[in-house]
LOVO-605083 format. One line per 8 residues: number of its first residue (from 1); their letters; for each residue x, y, z of N, C-alpha, C. Coordinates in Angstrom, 3 decimals. Example, Ala and Ser with C-alpha at 12.3 -4.5 7.8 and 13.67 -1.06 7.14 Angstrom:
! LOVO-605083
1) as) 13.190:-5.690:7.800:12.300:-4.500:7.800:13.200:-3.300:7.800; 12.850:-2.250:7.080:13.670:-1.060:7.140:12.900:0.030:7.870
This chain:
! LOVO-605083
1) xxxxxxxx) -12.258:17.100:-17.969:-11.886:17.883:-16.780:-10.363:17.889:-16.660; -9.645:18.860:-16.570:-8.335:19.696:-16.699:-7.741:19.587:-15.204; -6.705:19.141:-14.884:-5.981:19.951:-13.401:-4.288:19.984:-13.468; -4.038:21.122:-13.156:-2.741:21.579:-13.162:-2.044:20.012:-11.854; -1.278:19.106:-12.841:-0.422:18.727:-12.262:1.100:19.125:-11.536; 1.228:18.701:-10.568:3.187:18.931:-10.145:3.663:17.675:-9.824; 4.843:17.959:-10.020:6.012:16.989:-10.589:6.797:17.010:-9.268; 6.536:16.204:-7.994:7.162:16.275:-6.510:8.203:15.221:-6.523
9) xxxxxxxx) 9.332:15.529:-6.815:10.440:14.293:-6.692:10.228:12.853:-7.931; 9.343:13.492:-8.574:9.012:12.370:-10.030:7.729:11.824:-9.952; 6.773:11.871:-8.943:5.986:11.988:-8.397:4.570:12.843:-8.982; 3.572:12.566:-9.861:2.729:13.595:-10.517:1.668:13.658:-9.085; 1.522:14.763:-8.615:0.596:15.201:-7.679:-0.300:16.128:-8.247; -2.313:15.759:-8.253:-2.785:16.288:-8.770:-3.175:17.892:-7.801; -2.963:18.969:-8.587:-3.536:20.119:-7.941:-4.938:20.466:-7.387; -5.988:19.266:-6.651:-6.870:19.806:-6.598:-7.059:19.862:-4.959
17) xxxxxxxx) -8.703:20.353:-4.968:-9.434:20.846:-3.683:-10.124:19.344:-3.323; -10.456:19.150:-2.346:-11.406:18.253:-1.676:-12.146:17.756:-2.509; -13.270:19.178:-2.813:-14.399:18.890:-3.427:-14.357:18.646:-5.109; -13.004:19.017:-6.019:-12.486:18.681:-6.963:-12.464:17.178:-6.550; -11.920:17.050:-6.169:-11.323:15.647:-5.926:-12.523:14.515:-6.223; -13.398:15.080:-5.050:-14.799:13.956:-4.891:-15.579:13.998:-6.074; -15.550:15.229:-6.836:-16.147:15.845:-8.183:-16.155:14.278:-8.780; -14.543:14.683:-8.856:-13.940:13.669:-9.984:-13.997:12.333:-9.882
25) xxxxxxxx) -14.048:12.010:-8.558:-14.487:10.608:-8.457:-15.821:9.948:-8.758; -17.142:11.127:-8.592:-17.976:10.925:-8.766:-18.736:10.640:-10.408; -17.532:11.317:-10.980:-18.022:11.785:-12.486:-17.244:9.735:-13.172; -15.887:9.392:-11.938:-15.310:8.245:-12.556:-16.472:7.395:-12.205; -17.511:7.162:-11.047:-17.999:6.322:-11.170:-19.015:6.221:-12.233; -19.504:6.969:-12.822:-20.386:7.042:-13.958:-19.678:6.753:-15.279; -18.823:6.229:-15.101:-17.786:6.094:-16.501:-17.308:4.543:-16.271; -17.214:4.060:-17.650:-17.070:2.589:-17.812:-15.499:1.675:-17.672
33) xxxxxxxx) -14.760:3.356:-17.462:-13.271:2.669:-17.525:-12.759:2.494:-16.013; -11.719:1.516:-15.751:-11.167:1.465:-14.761:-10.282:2.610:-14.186; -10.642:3.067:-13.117:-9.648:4.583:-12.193:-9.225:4.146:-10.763; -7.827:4.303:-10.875:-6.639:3.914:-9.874:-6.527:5.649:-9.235; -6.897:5.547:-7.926:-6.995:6.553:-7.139:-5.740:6.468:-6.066; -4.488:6.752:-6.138:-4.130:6.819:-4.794:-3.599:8.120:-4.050; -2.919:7.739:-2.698:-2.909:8.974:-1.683:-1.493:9.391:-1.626; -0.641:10.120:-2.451:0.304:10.066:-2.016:1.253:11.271:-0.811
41) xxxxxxxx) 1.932:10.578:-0.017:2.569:12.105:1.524:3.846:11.952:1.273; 4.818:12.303:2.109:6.074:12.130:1.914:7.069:10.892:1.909; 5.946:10.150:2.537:6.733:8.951:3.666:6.661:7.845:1.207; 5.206:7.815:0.587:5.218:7.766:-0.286:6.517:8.007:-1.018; 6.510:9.160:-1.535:7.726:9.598:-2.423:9.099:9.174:-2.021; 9.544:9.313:-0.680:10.719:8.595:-0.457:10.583:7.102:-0.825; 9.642:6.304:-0.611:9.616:5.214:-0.903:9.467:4.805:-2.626; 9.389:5.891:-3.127:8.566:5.881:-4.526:10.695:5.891:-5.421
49) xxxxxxxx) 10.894:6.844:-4.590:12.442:6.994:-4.963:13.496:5.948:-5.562; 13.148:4.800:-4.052:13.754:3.505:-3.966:13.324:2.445:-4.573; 11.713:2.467:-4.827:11.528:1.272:-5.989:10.666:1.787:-7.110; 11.497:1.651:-7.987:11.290:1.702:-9.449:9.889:1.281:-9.854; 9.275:0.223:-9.465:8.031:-0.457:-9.448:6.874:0.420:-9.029; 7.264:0.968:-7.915:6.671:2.146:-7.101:6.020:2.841:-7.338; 7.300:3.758:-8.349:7.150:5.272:-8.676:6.311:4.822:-10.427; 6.355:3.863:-10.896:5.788:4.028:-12.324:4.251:3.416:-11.956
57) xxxxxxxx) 4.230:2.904:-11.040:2.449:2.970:-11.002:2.218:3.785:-10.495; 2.850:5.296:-9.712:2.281:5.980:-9.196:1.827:7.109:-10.429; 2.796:6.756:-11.386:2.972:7.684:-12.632:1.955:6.920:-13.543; 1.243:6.369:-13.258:0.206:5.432:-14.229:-1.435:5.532:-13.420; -1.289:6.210:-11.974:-2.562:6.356:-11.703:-3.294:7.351:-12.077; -4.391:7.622:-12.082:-5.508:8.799:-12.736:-5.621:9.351:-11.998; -5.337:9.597:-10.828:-5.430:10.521:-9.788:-4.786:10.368:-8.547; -3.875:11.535:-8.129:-3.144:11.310:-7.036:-3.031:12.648:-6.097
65) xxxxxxxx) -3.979:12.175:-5.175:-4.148:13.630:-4.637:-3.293:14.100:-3.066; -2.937:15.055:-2.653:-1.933:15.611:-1.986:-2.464:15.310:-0.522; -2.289:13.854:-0.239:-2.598:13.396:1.218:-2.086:14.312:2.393; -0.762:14.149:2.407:0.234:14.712:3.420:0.786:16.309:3.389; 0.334:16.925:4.019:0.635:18.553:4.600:2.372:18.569:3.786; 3.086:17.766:4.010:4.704:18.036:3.739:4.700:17.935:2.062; 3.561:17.112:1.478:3.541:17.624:-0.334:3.504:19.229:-0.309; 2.101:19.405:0.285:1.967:20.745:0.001:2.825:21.816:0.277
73) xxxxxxxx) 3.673:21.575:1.125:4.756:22.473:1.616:5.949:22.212:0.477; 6.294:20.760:-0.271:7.025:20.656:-1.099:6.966:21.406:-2.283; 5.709:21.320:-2.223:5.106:22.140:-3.811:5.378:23.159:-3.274; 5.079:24.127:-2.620:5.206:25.791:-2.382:7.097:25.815:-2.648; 7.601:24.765:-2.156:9.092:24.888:-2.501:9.697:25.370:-3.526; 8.907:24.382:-4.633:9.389:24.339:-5.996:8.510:25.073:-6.814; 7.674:26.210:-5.949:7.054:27.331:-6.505:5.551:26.978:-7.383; 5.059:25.978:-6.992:3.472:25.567:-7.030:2.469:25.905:-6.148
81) xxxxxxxx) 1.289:26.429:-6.500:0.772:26.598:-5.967:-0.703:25.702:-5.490; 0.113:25.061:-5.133:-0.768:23.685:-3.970:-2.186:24.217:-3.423; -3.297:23.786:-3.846:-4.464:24.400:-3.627:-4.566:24.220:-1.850; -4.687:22.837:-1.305:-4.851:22.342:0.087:-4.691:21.057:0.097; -4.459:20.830:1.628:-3.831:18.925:2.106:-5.258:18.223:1.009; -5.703:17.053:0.895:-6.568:16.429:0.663:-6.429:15.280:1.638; -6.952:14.822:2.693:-7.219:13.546:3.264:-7.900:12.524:2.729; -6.761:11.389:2.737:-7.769:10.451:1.712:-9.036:9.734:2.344
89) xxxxxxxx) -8.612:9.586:3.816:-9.981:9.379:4.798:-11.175:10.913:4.591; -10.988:12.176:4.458:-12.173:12.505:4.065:-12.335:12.237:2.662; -11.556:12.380:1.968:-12.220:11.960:0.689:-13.201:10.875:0.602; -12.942:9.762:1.500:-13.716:8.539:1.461:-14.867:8.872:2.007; -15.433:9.730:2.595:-16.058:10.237:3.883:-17.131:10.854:3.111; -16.700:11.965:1.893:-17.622:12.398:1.573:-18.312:11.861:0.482; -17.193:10.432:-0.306:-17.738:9.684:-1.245:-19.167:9.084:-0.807; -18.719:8.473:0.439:-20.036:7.593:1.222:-20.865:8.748:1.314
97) xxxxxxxx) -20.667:9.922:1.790:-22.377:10.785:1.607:-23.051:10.943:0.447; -22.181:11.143:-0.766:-22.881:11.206:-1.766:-23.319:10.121:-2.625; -22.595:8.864:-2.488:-23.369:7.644:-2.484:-24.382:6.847:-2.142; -24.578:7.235:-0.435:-25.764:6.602:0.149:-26.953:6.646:-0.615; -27.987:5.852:-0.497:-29.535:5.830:-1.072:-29.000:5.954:-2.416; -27.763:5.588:-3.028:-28.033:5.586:-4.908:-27.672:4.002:-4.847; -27.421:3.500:-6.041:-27.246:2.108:-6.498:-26.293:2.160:-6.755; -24.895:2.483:-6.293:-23.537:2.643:-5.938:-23.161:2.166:-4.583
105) xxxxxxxx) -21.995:1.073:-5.324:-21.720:-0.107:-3.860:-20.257:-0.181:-4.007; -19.738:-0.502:-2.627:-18.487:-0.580:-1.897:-18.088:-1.393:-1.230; -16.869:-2.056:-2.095:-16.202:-2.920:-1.104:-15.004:-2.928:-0.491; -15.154:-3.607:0.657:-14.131:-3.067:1.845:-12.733:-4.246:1.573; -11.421:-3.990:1.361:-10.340:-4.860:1.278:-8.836:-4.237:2.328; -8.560:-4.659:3.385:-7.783:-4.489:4.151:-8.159:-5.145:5.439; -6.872:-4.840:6.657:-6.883:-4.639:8.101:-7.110:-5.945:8.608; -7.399:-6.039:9.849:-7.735:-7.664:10.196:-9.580:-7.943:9.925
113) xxxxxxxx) -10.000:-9.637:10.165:-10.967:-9.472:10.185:-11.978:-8.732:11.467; -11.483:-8.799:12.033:-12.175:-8.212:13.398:-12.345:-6.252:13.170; -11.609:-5.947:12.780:-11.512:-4.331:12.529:-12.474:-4.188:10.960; -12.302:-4.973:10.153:-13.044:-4.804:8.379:-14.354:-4.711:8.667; -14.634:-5.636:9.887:-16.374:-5.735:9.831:-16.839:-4.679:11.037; -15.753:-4.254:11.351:-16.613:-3.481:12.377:-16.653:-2.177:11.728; -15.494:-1.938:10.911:-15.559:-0.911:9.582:-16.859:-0.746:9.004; -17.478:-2.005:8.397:-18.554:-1.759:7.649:-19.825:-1.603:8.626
121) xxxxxxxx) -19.359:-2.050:9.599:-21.016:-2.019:10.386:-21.175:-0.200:10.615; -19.909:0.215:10.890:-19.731:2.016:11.574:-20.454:2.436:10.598; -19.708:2.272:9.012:-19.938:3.196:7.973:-21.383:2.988:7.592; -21.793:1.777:7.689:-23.162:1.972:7.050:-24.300:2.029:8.492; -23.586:2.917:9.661:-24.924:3.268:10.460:-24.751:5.071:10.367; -23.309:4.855:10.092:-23.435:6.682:9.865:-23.949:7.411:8.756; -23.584:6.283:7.860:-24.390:6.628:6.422:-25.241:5.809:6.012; -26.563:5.911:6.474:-27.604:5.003:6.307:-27.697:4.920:4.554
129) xxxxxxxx) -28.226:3.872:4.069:-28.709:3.778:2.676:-27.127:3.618:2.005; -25.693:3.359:2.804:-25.278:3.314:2.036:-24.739:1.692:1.705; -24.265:0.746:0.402:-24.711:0.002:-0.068:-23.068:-0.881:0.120; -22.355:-1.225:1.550:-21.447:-1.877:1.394:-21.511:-3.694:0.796; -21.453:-3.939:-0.058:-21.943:-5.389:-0.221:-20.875:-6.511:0.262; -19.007:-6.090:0.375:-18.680:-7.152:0.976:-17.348:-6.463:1.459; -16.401:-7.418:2.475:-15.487:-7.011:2.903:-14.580:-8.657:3.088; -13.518:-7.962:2.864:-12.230:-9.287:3.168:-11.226:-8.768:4.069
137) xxxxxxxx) -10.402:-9.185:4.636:-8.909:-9.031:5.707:-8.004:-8.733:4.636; -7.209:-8.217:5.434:-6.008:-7.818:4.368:-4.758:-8.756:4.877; -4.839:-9.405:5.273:-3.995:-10.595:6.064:-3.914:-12.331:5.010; -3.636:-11.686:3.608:-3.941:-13.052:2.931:-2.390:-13.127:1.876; -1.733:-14.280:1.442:-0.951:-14.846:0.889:-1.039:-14.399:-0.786; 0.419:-14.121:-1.435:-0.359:-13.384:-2.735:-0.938:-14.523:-3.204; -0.763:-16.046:-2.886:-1.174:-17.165:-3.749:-2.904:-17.262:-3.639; -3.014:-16.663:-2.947:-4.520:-16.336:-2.520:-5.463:-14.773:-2.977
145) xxxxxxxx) -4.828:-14.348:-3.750:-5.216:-13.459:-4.557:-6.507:-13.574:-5.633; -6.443:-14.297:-6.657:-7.450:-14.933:-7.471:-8.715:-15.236:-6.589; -8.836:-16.021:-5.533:-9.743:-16.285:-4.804:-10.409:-15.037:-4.281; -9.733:-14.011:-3.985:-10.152:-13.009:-3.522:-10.949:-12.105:-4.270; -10.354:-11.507:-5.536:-10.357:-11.154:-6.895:-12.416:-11.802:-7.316; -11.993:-12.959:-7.360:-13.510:-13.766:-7.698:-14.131:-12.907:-6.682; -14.346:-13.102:-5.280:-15.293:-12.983:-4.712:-15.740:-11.545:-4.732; -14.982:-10.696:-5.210:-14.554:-9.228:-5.189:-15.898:-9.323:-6.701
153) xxxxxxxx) -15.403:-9.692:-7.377:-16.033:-9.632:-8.450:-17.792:-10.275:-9.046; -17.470:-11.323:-7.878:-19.120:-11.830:-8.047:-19.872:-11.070:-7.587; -19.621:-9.899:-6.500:-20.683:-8.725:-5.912:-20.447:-7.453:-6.759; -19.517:-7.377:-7.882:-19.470:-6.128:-8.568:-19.392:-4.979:-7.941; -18.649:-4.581:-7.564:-18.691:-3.556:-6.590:-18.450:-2.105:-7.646; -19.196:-0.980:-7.235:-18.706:0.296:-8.192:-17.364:0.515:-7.594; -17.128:0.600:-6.022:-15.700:1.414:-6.211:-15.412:0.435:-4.665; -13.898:0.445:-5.117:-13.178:-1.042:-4.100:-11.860:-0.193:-3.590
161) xxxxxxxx) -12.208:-0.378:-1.963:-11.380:0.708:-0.962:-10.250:-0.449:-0.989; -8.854:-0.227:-0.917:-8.014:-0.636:-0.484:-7.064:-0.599:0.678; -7.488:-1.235:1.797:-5.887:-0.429:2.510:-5.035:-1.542:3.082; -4.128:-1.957:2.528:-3.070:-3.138:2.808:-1.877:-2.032:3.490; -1.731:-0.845:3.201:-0.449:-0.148:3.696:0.423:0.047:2.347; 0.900:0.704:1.958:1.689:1.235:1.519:3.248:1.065:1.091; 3.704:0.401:0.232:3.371:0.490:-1.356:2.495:-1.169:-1.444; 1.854:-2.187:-0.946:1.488:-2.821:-1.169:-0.051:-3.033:-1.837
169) xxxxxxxx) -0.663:-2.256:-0.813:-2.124:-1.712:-1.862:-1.910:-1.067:-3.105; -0.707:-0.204:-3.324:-0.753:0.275:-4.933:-0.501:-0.935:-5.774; 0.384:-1.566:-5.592:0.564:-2.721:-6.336:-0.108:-3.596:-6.298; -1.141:-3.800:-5.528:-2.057:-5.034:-5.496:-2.938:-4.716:-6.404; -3.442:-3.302:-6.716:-4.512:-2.898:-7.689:-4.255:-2.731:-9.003; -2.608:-2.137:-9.024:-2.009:-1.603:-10.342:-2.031:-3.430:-10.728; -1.355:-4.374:-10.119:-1.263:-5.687:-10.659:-2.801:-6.544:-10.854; -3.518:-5.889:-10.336:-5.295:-7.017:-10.293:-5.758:-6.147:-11.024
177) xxxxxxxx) -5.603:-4.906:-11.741:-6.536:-3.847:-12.022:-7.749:-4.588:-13.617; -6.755:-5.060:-14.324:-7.482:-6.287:-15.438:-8.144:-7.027:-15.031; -8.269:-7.762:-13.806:-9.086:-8.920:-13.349:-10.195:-8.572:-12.752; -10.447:-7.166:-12.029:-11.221:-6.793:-11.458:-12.472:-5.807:-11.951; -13.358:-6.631:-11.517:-14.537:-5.790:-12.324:-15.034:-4.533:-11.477; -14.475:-3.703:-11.267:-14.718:-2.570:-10.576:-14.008:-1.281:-11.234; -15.108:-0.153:-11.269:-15.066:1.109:-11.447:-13.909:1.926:-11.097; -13.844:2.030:-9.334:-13.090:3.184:-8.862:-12.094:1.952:-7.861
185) xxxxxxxx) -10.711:2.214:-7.798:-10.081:1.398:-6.762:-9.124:2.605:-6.192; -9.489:2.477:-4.826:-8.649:3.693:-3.752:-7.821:3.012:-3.064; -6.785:3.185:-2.930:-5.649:2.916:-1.479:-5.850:3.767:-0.309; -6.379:3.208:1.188:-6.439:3.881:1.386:-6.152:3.685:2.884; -5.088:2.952:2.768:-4.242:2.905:3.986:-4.254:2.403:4.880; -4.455:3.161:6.612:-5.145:2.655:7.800:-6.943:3.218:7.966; -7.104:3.989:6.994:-8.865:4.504:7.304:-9.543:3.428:7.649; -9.583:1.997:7.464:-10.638:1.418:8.107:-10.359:1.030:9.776
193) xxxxxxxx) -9.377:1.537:10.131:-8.824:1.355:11.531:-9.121:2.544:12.079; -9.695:3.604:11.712:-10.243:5.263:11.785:-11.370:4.851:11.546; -12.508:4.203:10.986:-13.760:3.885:10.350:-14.389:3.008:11.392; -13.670:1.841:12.076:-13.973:1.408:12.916:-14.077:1.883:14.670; -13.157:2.793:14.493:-13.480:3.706:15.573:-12.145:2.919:16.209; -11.525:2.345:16.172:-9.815:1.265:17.160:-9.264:2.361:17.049; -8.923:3.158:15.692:-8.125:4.381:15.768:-8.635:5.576:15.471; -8.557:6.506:16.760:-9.278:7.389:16.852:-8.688:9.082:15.792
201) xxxxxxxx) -9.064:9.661:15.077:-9.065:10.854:14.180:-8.558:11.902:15.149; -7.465:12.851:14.348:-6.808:13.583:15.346:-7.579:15.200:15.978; -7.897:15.814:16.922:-9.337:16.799:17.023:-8.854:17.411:15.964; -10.289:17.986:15.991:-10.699:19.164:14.763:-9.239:20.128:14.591; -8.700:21.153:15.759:-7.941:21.625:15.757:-6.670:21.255:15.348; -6.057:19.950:15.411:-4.721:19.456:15.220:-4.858:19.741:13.135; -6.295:19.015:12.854:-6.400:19.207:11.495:-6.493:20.568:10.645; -7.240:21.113:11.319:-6.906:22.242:11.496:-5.932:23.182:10.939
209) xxxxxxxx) -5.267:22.754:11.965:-3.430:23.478:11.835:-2.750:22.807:10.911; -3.339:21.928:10.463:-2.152:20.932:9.892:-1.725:20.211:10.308; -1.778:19.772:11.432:-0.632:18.901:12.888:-0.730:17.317:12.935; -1.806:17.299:11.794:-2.371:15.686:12.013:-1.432:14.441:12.302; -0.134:14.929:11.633:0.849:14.373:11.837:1.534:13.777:12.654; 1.348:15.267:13.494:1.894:15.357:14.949:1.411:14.744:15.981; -0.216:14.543:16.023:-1.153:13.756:16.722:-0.884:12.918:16.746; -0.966:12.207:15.432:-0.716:10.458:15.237:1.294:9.996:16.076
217) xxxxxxxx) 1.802:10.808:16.125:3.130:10.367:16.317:3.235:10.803:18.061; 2.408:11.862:18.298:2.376:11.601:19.831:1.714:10.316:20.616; 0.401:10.389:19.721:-0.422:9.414:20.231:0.035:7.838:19.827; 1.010:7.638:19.032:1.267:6.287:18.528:3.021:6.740:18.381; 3.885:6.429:19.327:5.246:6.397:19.380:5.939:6.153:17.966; 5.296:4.591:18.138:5.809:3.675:16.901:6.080:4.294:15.648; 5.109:5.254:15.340:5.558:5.769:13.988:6.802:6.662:14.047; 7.302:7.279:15.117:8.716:8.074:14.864:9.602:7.937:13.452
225) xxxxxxxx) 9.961:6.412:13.424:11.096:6.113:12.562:10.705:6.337:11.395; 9.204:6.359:10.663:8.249:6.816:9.943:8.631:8.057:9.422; 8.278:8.842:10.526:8.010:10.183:10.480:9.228:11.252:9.965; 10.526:10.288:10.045:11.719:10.989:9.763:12.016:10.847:8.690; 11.159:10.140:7.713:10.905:10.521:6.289:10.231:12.158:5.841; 9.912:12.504:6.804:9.381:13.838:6.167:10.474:14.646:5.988; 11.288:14.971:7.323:12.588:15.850:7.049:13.083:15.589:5.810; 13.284:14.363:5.977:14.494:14.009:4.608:13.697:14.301:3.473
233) xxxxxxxx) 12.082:13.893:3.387:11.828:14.904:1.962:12.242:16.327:1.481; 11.634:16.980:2.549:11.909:18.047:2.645:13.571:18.221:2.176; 14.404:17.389:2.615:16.309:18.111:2.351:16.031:17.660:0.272; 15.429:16.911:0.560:15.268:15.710:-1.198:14.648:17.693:-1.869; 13.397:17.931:-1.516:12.806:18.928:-2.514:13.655:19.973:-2.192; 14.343:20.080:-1.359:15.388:21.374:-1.889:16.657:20.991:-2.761; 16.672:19.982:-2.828:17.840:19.658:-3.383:17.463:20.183:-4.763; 16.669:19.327:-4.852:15.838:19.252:-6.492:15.520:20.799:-6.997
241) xxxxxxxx) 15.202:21.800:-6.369:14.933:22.859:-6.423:15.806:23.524:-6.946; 17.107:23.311:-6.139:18.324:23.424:-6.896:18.781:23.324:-7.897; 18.326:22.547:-8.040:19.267:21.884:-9.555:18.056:22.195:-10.722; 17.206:22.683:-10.456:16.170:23.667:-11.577:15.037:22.584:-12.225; 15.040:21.322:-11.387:14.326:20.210:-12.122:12.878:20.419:-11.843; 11.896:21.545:-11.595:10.836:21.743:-11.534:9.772:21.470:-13.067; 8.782:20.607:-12.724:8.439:20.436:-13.907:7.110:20.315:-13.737; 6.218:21.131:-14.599:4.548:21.279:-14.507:4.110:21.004:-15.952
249) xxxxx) 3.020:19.999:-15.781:2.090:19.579:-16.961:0.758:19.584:-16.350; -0.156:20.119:-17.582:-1.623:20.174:-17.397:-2.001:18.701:-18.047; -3.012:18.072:-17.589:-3.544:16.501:-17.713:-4.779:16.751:-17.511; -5.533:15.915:-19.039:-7.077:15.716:-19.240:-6.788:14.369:-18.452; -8.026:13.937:-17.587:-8.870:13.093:-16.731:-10.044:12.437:-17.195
């Protein structure tokens, strides 16, 4: 399976749709090799800029699909044609539907303990039959890694959600990805703080429009200083635009 990659600030962003997306995840869990899934938006790439570490596991994952509305607007910049946003919370959303009632299992790694388990209790009443077998806090010491890793591994999980936040879940997987006996590993942020229902999804309409953004930064102040990473992408992909560094490769999956 083929998808027109783009090249966002050094950044490989895969060109697909939703349902591409879930395709492909579905086709990785039936496959014996390890697949590093992450989400990358703007607030990403600026950060991807500044550490070197960053940006080459982002350039080493198998799939990186266009989380944040301001990629897709980057890409139209530099004259790509960006299919649509991908949310990595629906992506997860529709994984669990098409998982439920099969022999495909999920484990939960992030957030505090009080929010992880109330995560798994939500997800598996909305999606009956579906097969979470364990969950840990994301509140642990790297010296405490291995321990984790084991227990991760004695339940075998097909595909292992990550959300420590950003760049720390990429690197926790890109660095455990050998130790871990699991299929599919996703970063995937704050979704189990959305999963548990503590943080509530922005209405239909804000998503809609695109605005999701905007929701979360009305409704949660705190992120402002956040959020002023998008402008500055945005000044970053025109720059780049400029200077003619647009660069597109097609990539087997």
């Amino acid at each position: 399976m083929s998808f027109t990659t783009c090249n966002i600030l050094g950044v490989p962003i895969n060109n697909v749709n939703l349902n591409e997306a879930l395709n492909l995840v579905l086709l990785y869990l039936e496959e014996n090799e390890k697949k590093m899934i992450f989400t990358p938006n703007p607030e990403f790439v600026i950060n991807a800029l500044e550490d070197k570490e960053f940006m080459e596991i982002l350039n080493k994952s198998n799939l990186n699909i266009p989380d944040g509305i301001g990629i897709v607007i980057g890409a139209k910049i530099l004259g790509y044609n960006m299919k649509e946003r991908v949310p990595g919370y629906d992506l997860t959303q529709k994984i669990f539907s098409k998982i439920k009632n099969t022999n495909k299992t999920v484990y939960f790694l992030g957030a505090s303990e009080e929010t992880i388990t109330l995560a798994k209790k939500m997800m598996e009443q909305k999606y009956k039959g579906l097969k979470i077998v364990g969950t840990h806090n994301g509140y642990f010491k790297d010296n405490e890694g291995n321990i984790i890793i084991d227990e991760i591994n004695k339940v075998s999980p097909d595909l292992l959600l990550v959300g420590l936040g950003s760049p720390r879940q990429e690197k926790w997987i890109y660095n455990n990805k050998e130790k871990l006996n699991v299929k599919v590993m996703i970063g995937v942020g704050g979704s189990f703080d959305v999963m548990s229902g503590n943080v509530k999804r922005a209405p239909k309409i804000f998503i809609k429009l695109n605005l999701e953004w905007f929701y979360r930064l009305i409704t949660q102040p705190t992120r402002f200083k956040r959020m002023l990473k998008l402008p500055l992408f945005i000044i970053k992909v025109l720059k780049y635009k400029i200077k003619g560094d647009k660069n597109e490769r097609t990539i087997k999956k």
